[in-house]
Biopython code that builds the backbone (N, CA, C, O; Angstrom):
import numpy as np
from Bio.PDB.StructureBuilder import StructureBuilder

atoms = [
    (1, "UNK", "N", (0.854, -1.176, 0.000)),
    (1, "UNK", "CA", (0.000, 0.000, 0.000)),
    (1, "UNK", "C", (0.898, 1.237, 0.000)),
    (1, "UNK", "O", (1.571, 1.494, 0.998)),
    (2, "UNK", "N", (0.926, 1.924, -0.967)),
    (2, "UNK", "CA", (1.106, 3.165, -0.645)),
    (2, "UNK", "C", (1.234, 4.369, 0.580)),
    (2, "UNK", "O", (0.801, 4.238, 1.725)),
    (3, "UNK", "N", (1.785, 5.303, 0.155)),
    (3, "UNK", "CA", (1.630, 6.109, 1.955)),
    (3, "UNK", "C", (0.789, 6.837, 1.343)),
    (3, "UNK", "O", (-0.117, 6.690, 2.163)),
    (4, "UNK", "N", (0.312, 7.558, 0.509)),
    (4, "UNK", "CA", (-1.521, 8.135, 0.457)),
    (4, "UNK", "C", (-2.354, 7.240, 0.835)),
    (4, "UNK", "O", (-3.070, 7.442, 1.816)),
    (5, "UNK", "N", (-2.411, 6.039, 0.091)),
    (5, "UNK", "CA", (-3.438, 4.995, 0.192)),
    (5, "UNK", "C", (-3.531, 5.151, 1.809)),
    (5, "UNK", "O", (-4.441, 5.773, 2.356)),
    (6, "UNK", "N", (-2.541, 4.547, 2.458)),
    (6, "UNK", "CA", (-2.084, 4.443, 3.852)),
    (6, "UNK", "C", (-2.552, 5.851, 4.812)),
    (6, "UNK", "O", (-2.951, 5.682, 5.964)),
    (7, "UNK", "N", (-2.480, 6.877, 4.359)),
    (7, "UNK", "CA", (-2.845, 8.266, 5.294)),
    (7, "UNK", "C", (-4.657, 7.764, 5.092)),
    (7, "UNK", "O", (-5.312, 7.658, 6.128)),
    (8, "UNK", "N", (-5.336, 7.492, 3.755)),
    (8, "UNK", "CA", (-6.688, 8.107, 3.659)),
    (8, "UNK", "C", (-7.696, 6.694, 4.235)),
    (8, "UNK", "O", (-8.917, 6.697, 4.391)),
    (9, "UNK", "N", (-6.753, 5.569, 4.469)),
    (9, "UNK", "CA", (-7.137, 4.605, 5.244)),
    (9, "UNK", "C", (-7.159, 5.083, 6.902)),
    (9, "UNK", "O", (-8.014, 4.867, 7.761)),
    (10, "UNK", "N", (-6.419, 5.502, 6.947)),
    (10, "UNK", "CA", (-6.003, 6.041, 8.704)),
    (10, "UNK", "C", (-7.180, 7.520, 9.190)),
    (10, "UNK", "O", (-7.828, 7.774, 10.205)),
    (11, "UNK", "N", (-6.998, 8.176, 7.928)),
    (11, "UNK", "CA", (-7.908, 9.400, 7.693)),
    (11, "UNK", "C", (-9.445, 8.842, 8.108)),
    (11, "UNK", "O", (-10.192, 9.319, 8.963)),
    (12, "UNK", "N", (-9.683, 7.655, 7.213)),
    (12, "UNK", "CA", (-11.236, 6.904, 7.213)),
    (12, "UNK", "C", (-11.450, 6.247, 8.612)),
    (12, "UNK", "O", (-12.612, 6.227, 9.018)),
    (13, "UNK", "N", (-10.585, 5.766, 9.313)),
    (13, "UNK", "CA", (-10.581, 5.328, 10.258)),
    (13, "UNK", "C", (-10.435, 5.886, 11.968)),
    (13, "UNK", "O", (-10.491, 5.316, 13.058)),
    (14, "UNK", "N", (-10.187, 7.530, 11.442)),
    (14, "UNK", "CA", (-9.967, 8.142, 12.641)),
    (14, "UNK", "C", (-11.510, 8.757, 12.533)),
    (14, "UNK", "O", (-12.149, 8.935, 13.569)),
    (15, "UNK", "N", (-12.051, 9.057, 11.296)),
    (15, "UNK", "CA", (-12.891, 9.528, 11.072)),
    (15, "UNK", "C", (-14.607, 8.490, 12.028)),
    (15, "UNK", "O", (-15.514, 8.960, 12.716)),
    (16, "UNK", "N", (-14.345, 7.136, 11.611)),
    (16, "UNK", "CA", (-15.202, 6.619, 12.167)),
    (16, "UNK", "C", (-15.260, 6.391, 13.580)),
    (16, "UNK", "O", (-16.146, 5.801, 14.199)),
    (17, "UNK", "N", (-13.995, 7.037, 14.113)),
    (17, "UNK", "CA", (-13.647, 6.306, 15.533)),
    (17, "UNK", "C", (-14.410, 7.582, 16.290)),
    (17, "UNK", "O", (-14.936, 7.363, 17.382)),
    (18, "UNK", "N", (-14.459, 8.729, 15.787)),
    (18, "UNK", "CA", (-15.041, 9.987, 16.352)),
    (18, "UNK", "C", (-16.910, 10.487, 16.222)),
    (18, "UNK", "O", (-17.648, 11.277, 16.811)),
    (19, "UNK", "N", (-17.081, 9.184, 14.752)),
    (19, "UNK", "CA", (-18.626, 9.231, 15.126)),
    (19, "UNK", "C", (-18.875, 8.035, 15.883)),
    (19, "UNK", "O", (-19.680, 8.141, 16.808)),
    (20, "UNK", "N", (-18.205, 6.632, 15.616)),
    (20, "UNK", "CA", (-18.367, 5.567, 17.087)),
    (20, "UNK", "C", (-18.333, 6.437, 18.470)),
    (20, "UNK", "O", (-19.250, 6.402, 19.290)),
    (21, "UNK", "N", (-17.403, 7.055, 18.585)),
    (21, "UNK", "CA", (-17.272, 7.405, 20.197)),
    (21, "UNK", "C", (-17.489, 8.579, 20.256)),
    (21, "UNK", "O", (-18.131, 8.682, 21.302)),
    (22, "UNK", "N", (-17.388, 9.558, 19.833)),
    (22, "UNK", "CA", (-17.165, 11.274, 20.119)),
    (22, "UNK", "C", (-18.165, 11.334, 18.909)),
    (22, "UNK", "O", (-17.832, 11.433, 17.728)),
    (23, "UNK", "N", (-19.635, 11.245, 19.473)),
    (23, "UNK", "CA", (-20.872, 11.843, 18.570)),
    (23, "UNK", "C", (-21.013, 13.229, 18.404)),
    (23, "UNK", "O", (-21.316, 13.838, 17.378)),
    (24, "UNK", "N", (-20.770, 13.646, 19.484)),
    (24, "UNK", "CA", (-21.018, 14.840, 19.670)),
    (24, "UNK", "C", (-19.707, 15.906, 19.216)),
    (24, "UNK", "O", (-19.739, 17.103, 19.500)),
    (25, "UNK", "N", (-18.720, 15.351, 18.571)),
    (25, "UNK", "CA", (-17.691, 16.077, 17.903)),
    (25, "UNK", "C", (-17.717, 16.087, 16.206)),
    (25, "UNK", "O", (-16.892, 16.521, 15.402)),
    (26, "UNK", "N", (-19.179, 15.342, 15.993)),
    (26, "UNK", "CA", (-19.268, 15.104, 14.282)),
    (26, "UNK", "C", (-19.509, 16.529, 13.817)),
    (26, "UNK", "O", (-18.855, 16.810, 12.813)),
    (27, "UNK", "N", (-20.398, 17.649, 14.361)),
    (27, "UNK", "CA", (-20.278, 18.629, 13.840)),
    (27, "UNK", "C", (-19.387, 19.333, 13.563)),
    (27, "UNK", "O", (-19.500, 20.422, 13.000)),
    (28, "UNK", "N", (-18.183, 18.715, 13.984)),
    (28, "UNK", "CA", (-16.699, 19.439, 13.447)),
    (28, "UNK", "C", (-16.139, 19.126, 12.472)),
    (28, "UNK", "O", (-15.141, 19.746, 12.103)),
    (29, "UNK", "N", (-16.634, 18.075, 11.792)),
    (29, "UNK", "CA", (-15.855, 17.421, 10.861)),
    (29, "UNK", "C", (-16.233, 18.038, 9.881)),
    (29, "UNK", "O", (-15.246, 18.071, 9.146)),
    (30, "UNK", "N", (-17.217, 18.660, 9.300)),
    (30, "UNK", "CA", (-17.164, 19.974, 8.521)),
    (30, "UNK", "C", (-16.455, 20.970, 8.234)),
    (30, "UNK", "O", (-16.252, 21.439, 7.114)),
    (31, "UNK", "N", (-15.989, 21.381, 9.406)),
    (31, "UNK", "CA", (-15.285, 22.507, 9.725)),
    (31, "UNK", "C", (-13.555, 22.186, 9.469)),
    (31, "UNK", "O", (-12.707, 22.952, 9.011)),
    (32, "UNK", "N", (-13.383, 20.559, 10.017)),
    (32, "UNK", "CA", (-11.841, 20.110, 9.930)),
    (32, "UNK", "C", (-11.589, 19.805, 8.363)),
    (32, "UNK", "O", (-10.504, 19.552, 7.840)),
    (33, "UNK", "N", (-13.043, 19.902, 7.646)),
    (33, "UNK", "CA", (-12.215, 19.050, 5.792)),
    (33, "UNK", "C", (-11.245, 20.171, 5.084)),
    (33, "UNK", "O", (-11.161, 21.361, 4.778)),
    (34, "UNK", "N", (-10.658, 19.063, 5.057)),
    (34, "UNK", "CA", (-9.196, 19.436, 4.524)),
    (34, "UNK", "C", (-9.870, 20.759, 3.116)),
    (34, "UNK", "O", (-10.961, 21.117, 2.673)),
    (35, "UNK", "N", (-8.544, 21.043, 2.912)),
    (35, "UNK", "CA", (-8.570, 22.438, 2.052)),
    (35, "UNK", "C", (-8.051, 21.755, 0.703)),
    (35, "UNK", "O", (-6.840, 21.561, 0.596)),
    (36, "UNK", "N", (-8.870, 21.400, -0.281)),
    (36, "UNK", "CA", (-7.892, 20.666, -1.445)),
    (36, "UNK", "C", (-7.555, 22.189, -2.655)),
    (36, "UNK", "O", (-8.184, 23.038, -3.286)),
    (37, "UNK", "N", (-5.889, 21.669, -2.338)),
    (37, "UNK", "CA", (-5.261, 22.487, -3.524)),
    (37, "UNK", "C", (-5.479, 22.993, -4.936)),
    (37, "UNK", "O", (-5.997, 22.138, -5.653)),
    (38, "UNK", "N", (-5.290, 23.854, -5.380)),
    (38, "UNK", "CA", (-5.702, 23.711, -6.503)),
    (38, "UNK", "C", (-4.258, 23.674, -7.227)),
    (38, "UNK", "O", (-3.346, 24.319, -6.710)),
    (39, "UNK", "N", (-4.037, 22.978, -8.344)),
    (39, "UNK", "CA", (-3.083, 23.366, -9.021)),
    (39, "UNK", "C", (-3.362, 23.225, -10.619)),
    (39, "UNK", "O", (-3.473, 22.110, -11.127)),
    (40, "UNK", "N", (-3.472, 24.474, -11.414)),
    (40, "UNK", "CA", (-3.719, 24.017, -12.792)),
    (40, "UNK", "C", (-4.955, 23.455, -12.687)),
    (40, "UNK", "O", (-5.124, 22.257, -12.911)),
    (41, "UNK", "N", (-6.153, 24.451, -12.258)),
    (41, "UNK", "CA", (-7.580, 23.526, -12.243)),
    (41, "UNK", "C", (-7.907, 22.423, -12.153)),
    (41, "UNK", "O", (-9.033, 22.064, -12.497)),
    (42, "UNK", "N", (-6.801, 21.421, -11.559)),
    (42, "UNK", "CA", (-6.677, 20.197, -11.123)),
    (42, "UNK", "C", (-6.684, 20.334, -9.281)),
    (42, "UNK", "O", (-6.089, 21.126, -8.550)),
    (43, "UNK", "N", (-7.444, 19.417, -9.025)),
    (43, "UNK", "CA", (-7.624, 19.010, -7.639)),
    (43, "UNK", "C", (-6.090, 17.673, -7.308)),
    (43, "UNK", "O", (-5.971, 16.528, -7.742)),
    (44, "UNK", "N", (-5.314, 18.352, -6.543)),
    (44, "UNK", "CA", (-3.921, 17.936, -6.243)),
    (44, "UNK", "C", (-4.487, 18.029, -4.498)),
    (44, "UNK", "O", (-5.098, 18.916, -3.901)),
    (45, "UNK", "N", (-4.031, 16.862, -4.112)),
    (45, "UNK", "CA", (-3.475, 16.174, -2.410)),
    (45, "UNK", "C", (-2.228, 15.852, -2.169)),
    (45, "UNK", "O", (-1.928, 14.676, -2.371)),
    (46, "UNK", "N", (-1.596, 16.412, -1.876)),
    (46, "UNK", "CA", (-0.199, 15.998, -1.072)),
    (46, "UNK", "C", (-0.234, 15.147, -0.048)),
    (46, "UNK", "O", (-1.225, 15.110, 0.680)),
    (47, "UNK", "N", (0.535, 14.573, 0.097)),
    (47, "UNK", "CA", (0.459, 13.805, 1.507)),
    (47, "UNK", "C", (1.053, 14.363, 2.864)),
    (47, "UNK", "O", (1.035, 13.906, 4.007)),
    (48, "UNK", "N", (1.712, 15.794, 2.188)),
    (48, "UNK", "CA", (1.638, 16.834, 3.496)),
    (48, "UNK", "C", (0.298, 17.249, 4.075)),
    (48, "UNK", "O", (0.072, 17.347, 5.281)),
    (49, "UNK", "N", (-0.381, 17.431, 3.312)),
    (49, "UNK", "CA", (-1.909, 17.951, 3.709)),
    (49, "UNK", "C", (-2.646, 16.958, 4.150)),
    (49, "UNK", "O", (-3.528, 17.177, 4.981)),
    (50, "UNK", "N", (-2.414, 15.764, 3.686)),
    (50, "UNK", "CA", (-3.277, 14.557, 4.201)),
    (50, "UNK", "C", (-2.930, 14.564, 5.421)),
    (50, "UNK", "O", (-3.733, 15.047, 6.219)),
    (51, "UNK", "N", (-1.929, 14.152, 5.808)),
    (51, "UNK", "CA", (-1.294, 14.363, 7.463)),
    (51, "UNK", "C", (-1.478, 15.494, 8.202)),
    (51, "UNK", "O", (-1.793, 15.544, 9.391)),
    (52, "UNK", "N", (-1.312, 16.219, 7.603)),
    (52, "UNK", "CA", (-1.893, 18.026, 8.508)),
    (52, "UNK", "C", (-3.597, 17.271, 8.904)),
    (52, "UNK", "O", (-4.041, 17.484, 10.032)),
    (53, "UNK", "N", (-4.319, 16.540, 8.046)),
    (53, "UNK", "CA", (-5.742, 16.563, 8.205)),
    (53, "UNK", "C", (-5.825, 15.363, 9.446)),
    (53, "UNK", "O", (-6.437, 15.496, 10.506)),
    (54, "UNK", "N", (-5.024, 14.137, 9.006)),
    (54, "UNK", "CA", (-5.109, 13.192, 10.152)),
    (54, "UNK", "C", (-4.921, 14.103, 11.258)),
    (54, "UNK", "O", (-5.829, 14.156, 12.088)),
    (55, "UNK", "N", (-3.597, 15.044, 11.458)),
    (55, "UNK", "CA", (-3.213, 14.907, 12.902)),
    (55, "UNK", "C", (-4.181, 16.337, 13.507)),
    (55, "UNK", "O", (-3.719, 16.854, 14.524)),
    (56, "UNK", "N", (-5.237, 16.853, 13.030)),
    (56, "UNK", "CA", (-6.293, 17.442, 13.144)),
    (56, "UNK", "C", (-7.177, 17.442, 13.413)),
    (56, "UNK", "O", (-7.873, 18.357, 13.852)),
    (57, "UNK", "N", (-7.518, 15.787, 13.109)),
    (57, "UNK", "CA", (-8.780, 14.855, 13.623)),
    (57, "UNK", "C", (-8.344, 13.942, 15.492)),
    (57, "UNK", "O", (-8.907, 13.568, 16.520)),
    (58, "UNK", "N", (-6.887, 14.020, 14.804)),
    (58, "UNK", "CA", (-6.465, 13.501, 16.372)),
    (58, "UNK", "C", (-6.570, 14.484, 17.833)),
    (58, "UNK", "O", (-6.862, 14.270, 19.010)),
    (59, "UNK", "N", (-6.075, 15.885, 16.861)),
    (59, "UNK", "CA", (-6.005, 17.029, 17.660)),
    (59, "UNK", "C", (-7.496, 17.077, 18.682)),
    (59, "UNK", "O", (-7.747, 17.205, 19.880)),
    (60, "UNK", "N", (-8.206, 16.907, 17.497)),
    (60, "UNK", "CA", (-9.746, 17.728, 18.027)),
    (60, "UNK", "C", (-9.899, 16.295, 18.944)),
    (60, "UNK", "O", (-9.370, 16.826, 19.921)),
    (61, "UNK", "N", (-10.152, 15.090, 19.369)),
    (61, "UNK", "CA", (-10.227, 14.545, 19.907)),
    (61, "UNK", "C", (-9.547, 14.691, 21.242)),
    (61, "UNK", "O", (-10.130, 14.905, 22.305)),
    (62, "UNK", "N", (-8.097, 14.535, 21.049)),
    (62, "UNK", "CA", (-7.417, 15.060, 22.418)),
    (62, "UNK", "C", (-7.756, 16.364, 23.432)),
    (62, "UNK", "O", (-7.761, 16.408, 24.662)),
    (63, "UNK", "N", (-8.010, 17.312, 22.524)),
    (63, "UNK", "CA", (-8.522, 18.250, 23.102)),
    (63, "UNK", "C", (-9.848, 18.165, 23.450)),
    (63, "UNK", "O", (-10.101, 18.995, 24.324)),
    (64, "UNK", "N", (-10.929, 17.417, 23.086)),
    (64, "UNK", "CA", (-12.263, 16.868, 23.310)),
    (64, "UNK", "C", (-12.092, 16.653, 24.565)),
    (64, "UNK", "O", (-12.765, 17.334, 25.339)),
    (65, "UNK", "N", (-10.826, 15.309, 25.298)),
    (65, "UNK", "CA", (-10.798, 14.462, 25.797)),
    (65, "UNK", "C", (-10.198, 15.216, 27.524)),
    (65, "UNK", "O", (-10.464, 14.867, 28.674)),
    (66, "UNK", "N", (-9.476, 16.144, 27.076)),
    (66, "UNK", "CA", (-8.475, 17.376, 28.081)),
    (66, "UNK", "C", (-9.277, 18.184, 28.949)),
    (66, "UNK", "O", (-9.239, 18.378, 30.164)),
    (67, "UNK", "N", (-10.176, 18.703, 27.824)),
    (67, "UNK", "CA", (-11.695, 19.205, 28.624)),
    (67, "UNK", "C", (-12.672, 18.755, 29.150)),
    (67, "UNK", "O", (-13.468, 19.396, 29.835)),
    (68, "UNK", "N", (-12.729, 17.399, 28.841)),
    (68, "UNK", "CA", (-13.799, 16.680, 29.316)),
    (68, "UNK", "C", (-13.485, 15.804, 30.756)),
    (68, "UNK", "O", (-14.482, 15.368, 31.332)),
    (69, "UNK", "N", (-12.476, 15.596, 31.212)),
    (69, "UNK", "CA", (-11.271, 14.923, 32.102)),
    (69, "UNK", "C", (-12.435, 15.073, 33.251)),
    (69, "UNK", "O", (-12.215, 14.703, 34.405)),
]
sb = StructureBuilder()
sb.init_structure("model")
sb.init_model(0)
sb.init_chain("A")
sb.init_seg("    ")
for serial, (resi, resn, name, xyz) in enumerate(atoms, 1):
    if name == "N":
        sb.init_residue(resn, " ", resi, " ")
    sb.init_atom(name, np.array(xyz, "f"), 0.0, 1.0, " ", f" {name:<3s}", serial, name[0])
structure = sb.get_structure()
C-alpha cells in the first residue's frame, strides 16, 4: 500500500472512531475538511496535507478528551 493509500485509510478510520465514540464532535468534521489544492484547475493532495488533516482529527479529539477529564 502506498503512503496516500495508507494516510486516507487512517484518515477513514480516525474519522469513524469519532462518530463511534465522540458523537457529539461530528459537527466538526465539517469545519476540519481538509482544504484541497488547486493546481492548474486540477484538484492535487499531497500527503503533506493529508497528514496536517489526520493529525487534526487527532487534535480535536485530544482536546475533546483534556476538557472533558
Amino acid at each position: 500500500m502506498d503512503a496516500i493509500q495508507e494516510l486516507l485509510s487512517k484518515i477513514t478510520a480516525k474519522t469513524r472512531e469519532i462518530e463511534d465514540n465522540y458523537p457529539e464532535l461530528q459537527k466538526y468534521l465539517d469545519e476540519q475538511r481538509i482544504t484541497l489544492p488547486k493546481d492548474n484547475n486540477e484538484t492535487h493532495i499531497d500527503k503533506s496535507s493529508l497528514e496536517d488533516y489526520l493529525n487534526s482529527l487527532q487534535s480535536l479529539i485530544d482536546n475533546y478528551e483534556k476538557e472533558n477529564k
